[in-house]
C-alpha positions in Angstrom: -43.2 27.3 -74.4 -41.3 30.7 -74.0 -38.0 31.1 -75.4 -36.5 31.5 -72.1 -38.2 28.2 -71.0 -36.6 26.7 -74.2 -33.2 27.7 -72.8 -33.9 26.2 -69.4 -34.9 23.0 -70.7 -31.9 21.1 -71.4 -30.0 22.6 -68.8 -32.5 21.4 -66.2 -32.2 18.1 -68.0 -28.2 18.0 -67.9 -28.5 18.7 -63.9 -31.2 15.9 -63.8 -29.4 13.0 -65.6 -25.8 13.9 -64.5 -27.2 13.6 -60.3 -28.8 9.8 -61.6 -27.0 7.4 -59.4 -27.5 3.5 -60.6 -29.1 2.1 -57.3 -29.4 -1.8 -59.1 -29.2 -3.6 -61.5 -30.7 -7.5 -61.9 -28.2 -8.8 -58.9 -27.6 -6.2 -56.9 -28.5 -6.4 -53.6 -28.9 -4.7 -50.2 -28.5 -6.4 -46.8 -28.8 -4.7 -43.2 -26.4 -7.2 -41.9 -23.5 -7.0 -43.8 -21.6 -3.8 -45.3 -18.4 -3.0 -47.6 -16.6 -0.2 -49.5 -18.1 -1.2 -52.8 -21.8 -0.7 -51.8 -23.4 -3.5 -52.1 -24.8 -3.6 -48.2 -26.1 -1.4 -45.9 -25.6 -2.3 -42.0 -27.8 -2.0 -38.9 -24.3 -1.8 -37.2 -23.4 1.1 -39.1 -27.0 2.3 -39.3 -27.0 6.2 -41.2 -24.0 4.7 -43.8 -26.1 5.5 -47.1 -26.2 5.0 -50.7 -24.3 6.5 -52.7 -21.0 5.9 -51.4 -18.7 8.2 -49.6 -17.2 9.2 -53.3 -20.3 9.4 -55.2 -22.4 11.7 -53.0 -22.3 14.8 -54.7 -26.2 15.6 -54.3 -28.4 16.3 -51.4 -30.2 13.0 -50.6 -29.2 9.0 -49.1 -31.1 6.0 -49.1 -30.2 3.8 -46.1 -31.5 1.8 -43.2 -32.4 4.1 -40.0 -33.4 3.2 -37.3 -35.4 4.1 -33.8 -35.2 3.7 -29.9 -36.7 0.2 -30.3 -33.9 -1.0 -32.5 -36.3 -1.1 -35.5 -35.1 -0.2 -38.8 -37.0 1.2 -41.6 -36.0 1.9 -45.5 -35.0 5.5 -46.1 -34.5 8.6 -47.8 -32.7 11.5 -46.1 -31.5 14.8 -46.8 -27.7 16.0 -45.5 -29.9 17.8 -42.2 -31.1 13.9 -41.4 -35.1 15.1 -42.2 -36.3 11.4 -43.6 -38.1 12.6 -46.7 -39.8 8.7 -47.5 -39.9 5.8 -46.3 -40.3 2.1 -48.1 -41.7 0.1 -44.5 -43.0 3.0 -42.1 -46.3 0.8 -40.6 -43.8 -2.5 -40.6 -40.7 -2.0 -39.0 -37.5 -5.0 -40.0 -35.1 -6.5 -38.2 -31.2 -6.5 -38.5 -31.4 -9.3 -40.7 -33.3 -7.7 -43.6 -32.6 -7.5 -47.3 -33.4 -5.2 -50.3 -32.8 -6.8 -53.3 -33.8 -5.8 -57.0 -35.0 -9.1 -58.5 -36.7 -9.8 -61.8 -37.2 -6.4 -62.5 -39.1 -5.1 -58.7 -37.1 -3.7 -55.6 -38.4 -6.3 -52.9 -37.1 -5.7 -49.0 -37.3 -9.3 -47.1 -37.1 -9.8 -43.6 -36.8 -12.9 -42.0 -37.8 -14.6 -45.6 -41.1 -12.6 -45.8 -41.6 -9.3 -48.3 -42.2 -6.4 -46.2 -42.3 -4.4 -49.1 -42.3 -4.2 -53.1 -42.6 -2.2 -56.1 -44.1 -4.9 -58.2 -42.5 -3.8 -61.0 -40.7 -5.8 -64.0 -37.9 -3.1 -64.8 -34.4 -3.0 -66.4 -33.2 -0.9 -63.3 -33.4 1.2 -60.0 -32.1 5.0 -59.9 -31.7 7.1 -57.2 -31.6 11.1 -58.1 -29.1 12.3 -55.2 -30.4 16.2 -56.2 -34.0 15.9 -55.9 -33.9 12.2 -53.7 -36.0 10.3 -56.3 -35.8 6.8 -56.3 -37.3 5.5 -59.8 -37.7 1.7 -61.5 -37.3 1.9 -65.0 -37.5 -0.7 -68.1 -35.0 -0.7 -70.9 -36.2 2.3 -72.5 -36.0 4.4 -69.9 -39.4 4.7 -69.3 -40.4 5.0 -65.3 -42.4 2.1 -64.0 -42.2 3.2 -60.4 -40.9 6.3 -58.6 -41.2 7.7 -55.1 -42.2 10.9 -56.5 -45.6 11.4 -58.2 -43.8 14.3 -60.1 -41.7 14.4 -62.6 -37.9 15.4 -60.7 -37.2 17.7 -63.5 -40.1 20.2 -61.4 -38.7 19.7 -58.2 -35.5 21.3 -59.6 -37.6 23.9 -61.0 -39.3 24.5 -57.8 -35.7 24.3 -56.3 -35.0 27.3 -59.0 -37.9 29.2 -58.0 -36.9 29.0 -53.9 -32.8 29.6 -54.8 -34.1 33.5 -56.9 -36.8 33.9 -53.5 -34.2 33.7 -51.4 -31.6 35.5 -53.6 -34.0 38.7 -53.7 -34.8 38.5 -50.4 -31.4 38.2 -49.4 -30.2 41.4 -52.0 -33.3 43.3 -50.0 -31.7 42.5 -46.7 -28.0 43.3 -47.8 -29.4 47.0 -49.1 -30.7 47.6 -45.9 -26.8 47.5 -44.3 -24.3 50.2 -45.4 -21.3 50.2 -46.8 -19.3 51.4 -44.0 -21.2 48.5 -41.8 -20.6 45.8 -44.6 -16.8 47.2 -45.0 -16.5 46.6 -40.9 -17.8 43.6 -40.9 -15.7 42.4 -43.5 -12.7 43.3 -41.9 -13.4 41.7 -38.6 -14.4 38.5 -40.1 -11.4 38.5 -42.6 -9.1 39.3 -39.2 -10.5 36.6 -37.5 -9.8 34.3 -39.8 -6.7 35.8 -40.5 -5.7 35.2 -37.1 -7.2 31.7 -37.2 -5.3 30.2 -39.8 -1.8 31.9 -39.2 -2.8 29.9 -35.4 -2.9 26.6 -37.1 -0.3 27.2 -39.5 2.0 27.9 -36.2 1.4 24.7 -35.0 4.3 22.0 -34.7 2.8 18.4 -35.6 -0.8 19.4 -36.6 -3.7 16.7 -36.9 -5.6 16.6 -39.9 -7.2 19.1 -41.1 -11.0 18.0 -42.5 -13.2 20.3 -44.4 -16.8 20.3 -43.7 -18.2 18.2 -46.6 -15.5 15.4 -45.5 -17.2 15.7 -42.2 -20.4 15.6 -43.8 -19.6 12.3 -45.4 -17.9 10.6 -42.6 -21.4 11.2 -40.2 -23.4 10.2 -43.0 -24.7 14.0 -42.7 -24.3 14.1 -38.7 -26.9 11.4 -38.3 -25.8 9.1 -35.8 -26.0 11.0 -32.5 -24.0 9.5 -29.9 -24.0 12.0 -27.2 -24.1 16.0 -26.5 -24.1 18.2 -23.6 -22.9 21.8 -22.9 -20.1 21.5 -25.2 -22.2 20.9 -28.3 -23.1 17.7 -29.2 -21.0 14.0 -30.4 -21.8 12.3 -33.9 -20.1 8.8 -34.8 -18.6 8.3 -37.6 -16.1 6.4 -40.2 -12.9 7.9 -41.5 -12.1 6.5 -45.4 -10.1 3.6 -44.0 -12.6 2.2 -41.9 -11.6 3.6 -38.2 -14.4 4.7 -36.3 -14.4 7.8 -34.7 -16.5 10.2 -32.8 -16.9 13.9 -34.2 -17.2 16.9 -31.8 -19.3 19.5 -33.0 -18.9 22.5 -30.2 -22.2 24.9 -29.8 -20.1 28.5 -28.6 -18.7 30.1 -31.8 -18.1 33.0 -29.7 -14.9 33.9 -28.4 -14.9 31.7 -25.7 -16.0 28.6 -27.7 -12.7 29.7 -30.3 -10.2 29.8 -27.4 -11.4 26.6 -26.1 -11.0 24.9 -29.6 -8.0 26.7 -30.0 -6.8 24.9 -26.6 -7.8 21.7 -27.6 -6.4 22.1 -30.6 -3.0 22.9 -29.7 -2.7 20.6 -26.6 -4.2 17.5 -27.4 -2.5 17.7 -30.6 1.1 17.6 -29.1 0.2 14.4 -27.0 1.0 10.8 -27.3 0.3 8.8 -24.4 -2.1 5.7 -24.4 -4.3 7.2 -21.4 -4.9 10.2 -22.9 -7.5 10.4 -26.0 -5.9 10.8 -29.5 -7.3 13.7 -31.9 -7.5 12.6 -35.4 -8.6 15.7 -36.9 -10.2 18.8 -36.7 -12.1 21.5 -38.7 -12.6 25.0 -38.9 -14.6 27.0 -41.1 -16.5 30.2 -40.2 -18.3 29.3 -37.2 -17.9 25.6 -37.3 -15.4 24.3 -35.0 -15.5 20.3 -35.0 -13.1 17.6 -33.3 -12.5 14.3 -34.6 -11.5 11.8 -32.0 -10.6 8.3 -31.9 -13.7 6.1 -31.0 -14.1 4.9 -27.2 -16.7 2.0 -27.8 -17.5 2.0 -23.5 -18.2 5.5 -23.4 -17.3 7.5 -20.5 -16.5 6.3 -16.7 -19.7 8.5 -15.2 -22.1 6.2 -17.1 -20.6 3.3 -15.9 -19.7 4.5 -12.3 -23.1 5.8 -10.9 -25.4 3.8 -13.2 -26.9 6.4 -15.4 -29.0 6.3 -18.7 -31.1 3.2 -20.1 -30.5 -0.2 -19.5 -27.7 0.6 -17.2 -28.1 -1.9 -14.2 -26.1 -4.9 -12.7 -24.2 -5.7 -16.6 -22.8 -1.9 -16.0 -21.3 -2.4 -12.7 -17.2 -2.0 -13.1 -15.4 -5.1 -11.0 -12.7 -3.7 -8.9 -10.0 -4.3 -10.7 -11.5 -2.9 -13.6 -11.6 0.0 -11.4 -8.2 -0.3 -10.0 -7.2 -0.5 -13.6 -9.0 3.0 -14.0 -7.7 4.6 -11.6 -3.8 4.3 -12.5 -4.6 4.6 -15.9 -5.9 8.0 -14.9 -3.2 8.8 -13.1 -0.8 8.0 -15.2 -2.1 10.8 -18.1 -2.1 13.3 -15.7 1.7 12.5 -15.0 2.8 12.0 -18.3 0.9 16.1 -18.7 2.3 17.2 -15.8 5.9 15.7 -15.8 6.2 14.1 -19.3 6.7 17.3 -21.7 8.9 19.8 -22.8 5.7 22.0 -21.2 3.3 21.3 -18.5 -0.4 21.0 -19.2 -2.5 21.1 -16.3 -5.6 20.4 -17.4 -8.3 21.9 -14.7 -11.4 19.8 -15.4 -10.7 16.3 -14.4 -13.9 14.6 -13.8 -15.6 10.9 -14.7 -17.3 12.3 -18.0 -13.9 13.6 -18.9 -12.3 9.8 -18.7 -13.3 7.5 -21.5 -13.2 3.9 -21.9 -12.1 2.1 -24.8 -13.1 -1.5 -25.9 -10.7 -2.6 -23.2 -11.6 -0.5 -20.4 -8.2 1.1 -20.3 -8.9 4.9 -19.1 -8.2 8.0 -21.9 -8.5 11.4 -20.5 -10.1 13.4 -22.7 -11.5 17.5 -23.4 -8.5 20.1 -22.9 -10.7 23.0 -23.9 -10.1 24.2 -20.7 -6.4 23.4 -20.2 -3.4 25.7 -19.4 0.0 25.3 -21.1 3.0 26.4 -18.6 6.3 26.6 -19.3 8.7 24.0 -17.3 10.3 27.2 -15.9 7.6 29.3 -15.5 6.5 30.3 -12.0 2.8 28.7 -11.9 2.1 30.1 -8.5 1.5 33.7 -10.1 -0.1 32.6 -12.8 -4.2 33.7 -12.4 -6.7 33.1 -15.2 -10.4 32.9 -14.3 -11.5 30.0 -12.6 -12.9 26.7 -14.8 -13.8 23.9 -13.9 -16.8 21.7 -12.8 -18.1 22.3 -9.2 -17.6 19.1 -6.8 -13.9 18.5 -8.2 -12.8 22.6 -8.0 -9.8 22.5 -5.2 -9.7 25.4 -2.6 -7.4 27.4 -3.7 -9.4 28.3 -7.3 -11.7 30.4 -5.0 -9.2 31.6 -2.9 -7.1 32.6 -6.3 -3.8 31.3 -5.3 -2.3 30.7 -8.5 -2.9 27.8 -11.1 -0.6 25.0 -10.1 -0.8 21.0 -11.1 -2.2 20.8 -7.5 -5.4 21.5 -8.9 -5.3 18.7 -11.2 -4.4 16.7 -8.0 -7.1 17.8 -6.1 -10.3 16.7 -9.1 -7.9 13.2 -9.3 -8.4 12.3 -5.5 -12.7 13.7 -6.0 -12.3 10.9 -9.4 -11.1 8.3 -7.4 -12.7 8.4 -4.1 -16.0 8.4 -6.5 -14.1 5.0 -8.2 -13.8 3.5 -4.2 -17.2 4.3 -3.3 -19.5 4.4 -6.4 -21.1 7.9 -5.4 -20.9 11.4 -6.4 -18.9 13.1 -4.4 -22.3 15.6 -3.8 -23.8 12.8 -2.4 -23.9 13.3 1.4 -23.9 10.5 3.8 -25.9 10.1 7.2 -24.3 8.7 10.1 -26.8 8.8 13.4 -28.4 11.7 12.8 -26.1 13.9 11.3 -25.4 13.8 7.6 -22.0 13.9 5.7 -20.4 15.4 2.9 -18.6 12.8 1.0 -15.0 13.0 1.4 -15.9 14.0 5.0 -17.4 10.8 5.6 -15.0 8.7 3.9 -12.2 10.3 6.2 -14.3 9.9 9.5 -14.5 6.0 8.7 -10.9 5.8 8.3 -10.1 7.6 11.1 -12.4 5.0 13.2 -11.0 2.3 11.7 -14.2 1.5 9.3 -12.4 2.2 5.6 -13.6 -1.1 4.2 -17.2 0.5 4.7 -16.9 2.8 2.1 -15.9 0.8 -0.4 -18.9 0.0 -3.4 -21.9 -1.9 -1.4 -22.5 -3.6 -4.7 -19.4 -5.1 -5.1 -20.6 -7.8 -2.4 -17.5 -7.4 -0.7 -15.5 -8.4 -3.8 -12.7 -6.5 -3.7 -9.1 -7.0 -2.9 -9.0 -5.2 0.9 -5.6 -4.0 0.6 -6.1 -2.4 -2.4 -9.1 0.0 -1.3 -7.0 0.9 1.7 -4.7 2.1 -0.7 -6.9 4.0 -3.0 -8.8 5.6 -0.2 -5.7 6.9 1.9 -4.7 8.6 -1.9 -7.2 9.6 -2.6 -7.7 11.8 0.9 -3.9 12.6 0.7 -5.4 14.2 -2.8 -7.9 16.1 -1.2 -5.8 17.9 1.2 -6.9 21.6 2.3 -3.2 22.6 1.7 -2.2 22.8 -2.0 1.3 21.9 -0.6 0.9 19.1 1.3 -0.7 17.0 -1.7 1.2 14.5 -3.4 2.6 15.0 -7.6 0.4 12.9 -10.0 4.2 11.0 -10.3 4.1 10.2 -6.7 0.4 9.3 -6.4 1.1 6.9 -9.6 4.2 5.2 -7.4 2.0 4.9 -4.4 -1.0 3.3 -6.4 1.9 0.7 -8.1 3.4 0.1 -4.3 6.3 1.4 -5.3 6.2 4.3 -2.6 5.2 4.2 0.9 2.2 6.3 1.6 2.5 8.7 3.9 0.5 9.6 7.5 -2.6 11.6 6.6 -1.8 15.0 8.7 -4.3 18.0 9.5 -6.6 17.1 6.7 -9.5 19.5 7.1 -12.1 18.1 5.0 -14.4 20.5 7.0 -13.7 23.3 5.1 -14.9 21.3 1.6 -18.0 20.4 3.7 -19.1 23.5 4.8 -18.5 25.1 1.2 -20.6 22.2 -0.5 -23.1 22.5 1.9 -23.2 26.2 1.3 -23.0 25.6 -2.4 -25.8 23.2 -2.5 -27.9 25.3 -0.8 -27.5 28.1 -3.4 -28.3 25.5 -5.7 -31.5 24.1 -4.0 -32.9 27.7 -3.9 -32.3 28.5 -7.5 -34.6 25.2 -8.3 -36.8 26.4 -5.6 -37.6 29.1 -7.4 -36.6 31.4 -4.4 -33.5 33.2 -6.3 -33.0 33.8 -10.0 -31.1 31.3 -12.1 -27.3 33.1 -12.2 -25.0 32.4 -14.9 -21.7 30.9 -14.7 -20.0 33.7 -13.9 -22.4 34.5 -10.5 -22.2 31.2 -9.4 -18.5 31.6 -9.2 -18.6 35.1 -7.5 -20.9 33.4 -5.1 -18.3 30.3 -4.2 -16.0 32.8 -3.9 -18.2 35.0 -1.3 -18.8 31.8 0.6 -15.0 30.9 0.9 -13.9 34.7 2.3 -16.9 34.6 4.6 -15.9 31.5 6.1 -12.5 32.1 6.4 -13.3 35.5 8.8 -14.5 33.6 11.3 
């Protein structure tokens, strides 16, 4: 051995023992249905919660029970990036009510009082390396009588050593290639940025806690248990120190956009306190991570419920009516209390069902502000333009006609929301009556107007429903959708009418016409893009092209 391998020797040692974790000992065991602070269990309930615990995880690897679409669950090792580097059980999948246990001297997983799998070993103890994800059965001298790795872990960190200088020199190449002025600029921009960032948060009255990204790290279990994403980025569950569950944001656009929209949400959202809007527990920022930490909403959001969609979805999803009464003036009450309620007004211009989640309860919490707009009390609303946001189907008129930015808007997605809630369709559903075939709200008000309002109301309900009630809803929710900005009702008004606490009024010269013929439009410009017929436009084209459609129609 060389005399520099003789100096790397009993560091690599130190960095091997110091990252040994004691997995067992003679009594220690490991049950999928049960879990607790102190480690003993793992939970299918809580399925990606690992060995070691949250304060013991200073290496790269977790043993734990995963699981797959069936609802199978299978012995693991993970890294932090949730790549499963062994597993105990792969060709026999266990059920919830599995248990590891380390008896006389073997690691032995049980399920249903059969062994799945064993080590057949008669050791002292069970480690787990957390640097190199070794699990090892040893006897009382330390001597390994089992181990998941054939080699010894003291070369994977070598190997480890060998990648970490690779990368180094190729990274040194790569930074020679840049020059100093470009390194100097980029340095300055970034430093700016964040800069800018911090003194942003700093500035902020009342600011919700602040997590670091290894605290995240540890509260997904490694952002392992997926729960959702989208165009925003993608949703992780997780489980704060004390136990609260909670579901972490992780937003895809670092670029300027994606910053001012965290910013936004950020800064609104944090100032709130009202029990139908969702509460921000926390954020983080660091470099291009921007994460949200919200509180948990076991039911999900109202879309998924509402219209039916996903997996095993069917008759047990279908929301009773005065669940759905109970969302509606939940809804509406938020938007009040953000329109009406502060110091400043919030309008939040992108109300829709995937925006309004459900807790354990069913009781309604608005939720995303990335999008919102914080106006002064005073401040004249009318001439305040920014581009238009939103989400097409609940955009009101005047955001193509650039009119201003008002809490009319926020008005006008509510009554789309809760004509959906009446009926059970998307509002881009169209409807055919003889041989013609309606756009949704334009159907909704032609049955009123004939007398026929009870026909809209959700066929699946079976006609259980309190009559008076969906009158109700459906004349607000028309009175909502009114062409003329001015002639819809405040959120504080439509809340009164919903509670029968104000008389609602005559619907006059509603022209749902004008919607129809610009959804129409619209979804024609959207069949020929799946067509194939006309390019697939970005955001920003779609919007011009609303906008074209408005102007044109408006000439005649």
């Amino acid at each position: 051995m060389d005399n520099v391998s003789r100096r790397l020797l009993p560091v690599l040692l130190h960095l091997f023992f110091v990252n040994f974790s004691i997995l067992g000992s003679d009594s220690a065991t490991y049950r999928v249905n049960h879990f607790n602070n102190t480690q003993d269990s793992l939970s299918a309930a809580d399925c990606g919660r690992s060995y070691p615990s949250d304060g013991n995880r200073s290496g790269q690897y977790f043993l734990g029970f995963t699981n797959n679409e069936s609802n199978a669950f299978f012995l693991s090792i993970w890294t932090t990036n949730c790549s499963i580097v062994w597993t105990a059980n792969r060709k026999k999948p266990i059920g919830s009510d599995a248990v590891l246990e380390f008896v006389k001297g073997s690691l032995t997983l049980q399920s249903d009082g059969t062994e799945v799998w064993s080590t057949n070993t008669r050791g002292q103890a069970a480690y787990m390396d957390t640097a190199t994800g070794n699990l090892r059965v040893v006897n009382a001298d330390n001597q390994t009588l089992w181990q998941t790795f054939q080699l010894p872990a003291v070369e994977h960190l070598s190997l480890n050593l060998v990648l970490i200088l690779g990368l180094c020199v190729i990274g040194l190449f790569c930074a020679a290639m840049f020059s100093v002025i470009g390194i100097n600029v980029y340095k300055m921009k970034h430093s700016m940025r964040k800069s800018a960032d911090e003194a942003f948060f700093k500035a902020l009255p009342g600011l919700p806690t602040r997590f670091t990204m290894r605290e995240l790290q540890t509260i997904t279990s490694g952002f392992c248990h997926k729960l959702g994403s989208g165009g925003f980025g993608t949703v992780y569950g997780g489980v704060l120190p004390d136990g609260t569950k909670v579901a972490v944001k992780r937003l895809k656009n670092a670029a300027k956009q994606g910053r001012k929209e965290f910013r936004a949400e950020v800064e609104l959202i944090g100032r709130v306190d009202h029990k139908n809007l969702v509460k921000l527990r926390g954020f983080c920022a660091e470099g291009s991570d921007n994460l949200l930490v919200y509180e948990f909403m076991p039911n999900g959001s109202l879309d998924s419920w509402l219209f039916n969609e996903g997996p095993g979805l069917q008759s047990q999803k279908l929301l009773p009516w005065s669940v759905r009464l109970k969302i509606a003036l939940g809804t509406a009450r938020g938007l009040a209390y953000l329109h009406e309620g502060l110091r400043d007004r919030i309008i939040h211009l992108d109300v829709k069902p995937q925006n309004i989640l459900l807790n354990e309860n069913f009781v309604p919490k608005l939720a995303d502000f990335g999008l919102a707009k914080l106006l002064d009390r005073d401040q004249d609303a009318s001439v305040v333009e920014i581009p238009m946001r939103g989400t097409p189907g609940y955009l009101a008129p005047e955001w193509q006609l650039q009119n201003g930015v008002t809490e009319k808007l926020d008005v006008y997605s509510y009554g789309m929301v809760l004509l959906e809630v009446v009926t059970g369709c998307r509002n881009s559903d169209v409807r055919s009556v003889g041989s013609h075939r309606h756009y949704l709200p334009a159907w909704a008000l032609g049955e009123l107007e004939e007398g026929n309002a009870l026909d809209i109301v959700d066929d699946r309900l079976g006609g259980n429903f309190d009559q008076e009630q969906a009158l109700r809803l459906t004349h607000v929710a028309l009175l909502c959708l009114h062409e003329e900005a001015v002639m819809r009702p405040t959120m504080g008004t439509v809340v009164q009418m919903l509670e029968g606490r104000s008389v609602i009024p005559e619907i006059d010269n509603l022209n749902v016409e004008f919607a129809e013929v610009r959804h129409n439009r619209y979804s024609r410009f959207l069949s020929s893009i799946n067509s194939g017929s006309l390019a697939s436009p970005d955001s920003d084209s779609v919007e011009l092209t609303l906008l074209s459609n408005i102007v044109v129609y408006n000439s005649r």
